[in-house]
Each structure stands twice: as structure tokens, then as C-alpha cells.
N, C-alpha and C positions, 0 to 999 in steps of 0.2 A: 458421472463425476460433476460434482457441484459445483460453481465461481467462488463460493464461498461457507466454507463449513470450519466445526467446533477448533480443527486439528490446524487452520490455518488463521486465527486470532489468540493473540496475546495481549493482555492486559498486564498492567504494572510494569512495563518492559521497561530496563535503564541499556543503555547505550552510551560508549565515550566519548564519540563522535557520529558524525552522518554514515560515515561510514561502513559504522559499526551498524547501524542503524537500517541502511541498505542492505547489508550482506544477511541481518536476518530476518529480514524481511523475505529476501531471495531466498533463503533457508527452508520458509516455511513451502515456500510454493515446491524450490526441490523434492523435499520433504514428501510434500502431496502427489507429487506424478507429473506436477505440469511442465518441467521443464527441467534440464539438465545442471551440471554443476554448474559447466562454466557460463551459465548464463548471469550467474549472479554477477562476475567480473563485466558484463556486458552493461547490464544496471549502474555500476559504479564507475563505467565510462561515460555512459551516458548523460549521470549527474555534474560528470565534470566538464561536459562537452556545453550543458546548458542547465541550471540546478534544476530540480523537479522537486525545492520548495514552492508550494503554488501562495504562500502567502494566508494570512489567522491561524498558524499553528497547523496547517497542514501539508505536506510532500507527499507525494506520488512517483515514487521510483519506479522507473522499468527498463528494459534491453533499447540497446540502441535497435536500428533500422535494419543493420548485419545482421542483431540476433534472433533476428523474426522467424527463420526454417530452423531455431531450436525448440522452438515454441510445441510443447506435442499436447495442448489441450489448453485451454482459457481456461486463467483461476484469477484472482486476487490474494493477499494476504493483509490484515490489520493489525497493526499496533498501536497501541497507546502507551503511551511515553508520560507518565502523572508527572513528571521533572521537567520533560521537556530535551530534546538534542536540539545541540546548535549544529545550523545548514551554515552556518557562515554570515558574517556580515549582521549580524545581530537579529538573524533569522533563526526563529527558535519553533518548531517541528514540536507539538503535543500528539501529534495523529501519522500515523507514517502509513503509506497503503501501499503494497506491492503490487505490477502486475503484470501478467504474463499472458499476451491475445493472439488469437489465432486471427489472420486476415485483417478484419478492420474493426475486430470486435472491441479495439484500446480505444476507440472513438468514444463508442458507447458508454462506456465504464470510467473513462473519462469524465464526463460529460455528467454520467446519474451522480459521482463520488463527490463531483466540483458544487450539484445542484443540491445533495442533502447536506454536505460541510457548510455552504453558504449561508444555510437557517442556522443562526444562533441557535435554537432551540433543541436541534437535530446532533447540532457538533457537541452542546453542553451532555446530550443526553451521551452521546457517543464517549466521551472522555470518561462519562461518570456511570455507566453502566456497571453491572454489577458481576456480569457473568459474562462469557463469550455468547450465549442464545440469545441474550437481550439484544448484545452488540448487534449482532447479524438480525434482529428481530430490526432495528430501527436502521439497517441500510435497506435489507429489505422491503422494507415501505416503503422507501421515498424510490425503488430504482425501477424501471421500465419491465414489466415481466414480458 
């Protein structure tokens, strides 16, 4: 199973709120195998405990700290939100990433997701991709194989 495949990227996505926006992000990873239902609810504690807007139109939802032993395989999920969700506070989310890490694998993933968003060049490409293989073609590149 792959961190990141066709079945776990969504382009065009509209969203009410973060909320909305959270849960299907956590949807897709359900969806994929990596992790249980109620981990999504875990996700949208977490955002509330401490946002996981990281700031230029990007959030990184994931399980709080409890919901680590639901964790049954490291994945991600991406969304792109062309509209944009508001995180709150005039915080407005174009890119939403979900993720779901075994051990301390949410460090790394972290870490690659925060360093390819930060290139203008990477996020514009990322927003404005054409397909889901493109998408995953340019995180791809920039993340640590």
C-alpha cells in the first residue's frame, strides 16, 4: 500500500466549513485501509485542540495522540479546495492534506508536505494540476524517497 495513490486525491473539492473539509479528507484515508472510522472524529479533535491550518492556504489534519494504535498503515490524503475553506480567523485552506502515521512516520510527512507547500512554485503547481497523477507526480518529487 502506497502513502499516497489516485483513490486518495481529490481535486475541485468544495467544503462548508473545516470541518467538512476534515472529515473528508479522513474519508478518503478510511476509504483506503489506513485507518478506521472513528479516526476521522480523532482529526476533528485534534483541529480543535490546536488548528492544523499551517498557514499560505495550507492544513494538515490528523488524529490526535490517543489515536495513534488506530492507525493500521501510513497514508495521506489531498485535497484541493479551488474556493478555498475557512480554518477560522480569516484562515482560508486552498490545500487540505490528511494524515494517518504509523509510529513517527507523521514527522516525516510532515516535514516533506510543509517543505514542497513552501515553494510557491510547487503549491501553485499543486492547486493547478490537472489530474490526480500530476498531483502525486509533483509531491512526489519534492518528498524524501
Amino acid at each position: 500500500m502506497t502513502i499516497l495513490s489516485t483513490n486518495k486525491v481529490k481535486l475541485g473539492a468544495k467544503a462548508a466549513d473545516k470541518n467538512e473539509a476534515i472529515r473528508m479528507a479522513g474519508r478518503l484515508l478510511v476509504e483506503a485501509g489506513h485507518v478506521p472510522e472513528e479516526y476521522i472524529e480523532k482529526m476533528i479533535e485534534r483541529d480543535a485542540l490546536s488548528s492544523t491550518y499551517m498557514g499560505g492556504g495550507l492544513a494538515i489534519p490528523h488524529g490526535t495522540n490517543e489515536a495513534k494504535p488506530l492507525v493500521k498503515s501510513t497514508g495521506m490524503s489531498i485535497l484541493v479546495f479551488p474556493d478555498g475553506v475557512s480554518f477560522g480567523d480569516g484562515q482560508v485552506a486552498k490545500l487540505v492534506v490528511g494524515i494517518a502515521a504509523v509510529g513517527d512516520d507523521h514527522l516525516d510527512i510532515l516535514t516533506n508536505v510543509a517543505m514542497i507547500c513552501s515553494d510557491e512554485d510547487s503549491f501553485e503547481s499543486i492547486l493547478n494540476a490537472d489530474s490526480e497523477e500530476r498531483l502525486i507526480a509533483i509531491f512526489e518529487s519534492g518528498m524524501d524517497e
